[in-house]
C-alpha positions, 0 to 999 in steps of 0.5 A: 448555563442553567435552564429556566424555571417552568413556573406553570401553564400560560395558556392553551389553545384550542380550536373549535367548530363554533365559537359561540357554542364552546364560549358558552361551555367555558364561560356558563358552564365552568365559569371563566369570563372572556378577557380579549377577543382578538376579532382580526386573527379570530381568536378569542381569550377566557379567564380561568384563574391565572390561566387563559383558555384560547378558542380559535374557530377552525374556519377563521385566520388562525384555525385554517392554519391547524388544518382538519377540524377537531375530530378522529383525523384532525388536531384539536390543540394549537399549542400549550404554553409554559411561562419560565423565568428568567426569560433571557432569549439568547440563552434559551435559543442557545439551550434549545438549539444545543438540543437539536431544537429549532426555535422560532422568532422571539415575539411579544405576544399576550397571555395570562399576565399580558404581553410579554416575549415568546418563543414557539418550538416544537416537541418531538412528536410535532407538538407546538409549545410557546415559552412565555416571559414576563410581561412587559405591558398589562395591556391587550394588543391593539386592534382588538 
């Protein structure tokens, strides 16, 4: 069994004390556009070339679940995500598990190219990292 190819950054996530504010940063100042606000879970996705950037206000449905606000004793980043092909979800919970890594559940989720299936896992130091596949839909995820 071969391993898949990383074929880059998805996205990454980051928690922040107010979303206005670090929208503001993201969108005037480095000039990403805001691509899907996802208001039930509170997380709102940017633009940045092939990339998105995720801002997920500390307070809300997501952000509590990091724990502390950003700072000197609380985490700032959720997760980063890579996207690798092929995506066959048996052989990477296969490889992972072979590992000693405890994967999550494959989910369709949205990133930079859409929804497509991921796989959350942990890196040795507690990190959460999202393996991404292809899309399967263009479309942003009802209910937004």
């Amino acid at each position: 069994m071969s391993t898949p190819t990383v074929l880059g950054l998805d996205h990454v996530v980051l928690r922040v004390t107010d979303l206005d504010r670090a929208r503001d940063f993201y969108c005037d100042v480095l000039g990403c556009r805001v691509e899907v606000f996802q208001k039930k879970i509170g997380l709102l996705q940017l633009r940045a070339g092939d990339s998105l950037i995720d801002l997920v206000p500390v307070d809300s449905q997501l952000g509590r679940m990091g724990g502390a606000a950003p700072g000197s004793e609380g985490r700032n980043m959720d997760h980063f995500c890579l996207r690798v092909k092929p995506f066959d979800a048996a052989a990477i919970i296969a490889h992972l598990r072979a590992h000693g890594v405890d994967p999550g559940k494959v989910e369709q989720r949205y990133g930079a190219e859409g929804m497509g299936p991921s796989i959350y896992l942990r890196d040795p130091d507690g990190n959460v990292v999202e393996l991404k596949g292809p899309a399967t839909s263009k479309e942003p995820p009802t209910g937004t």
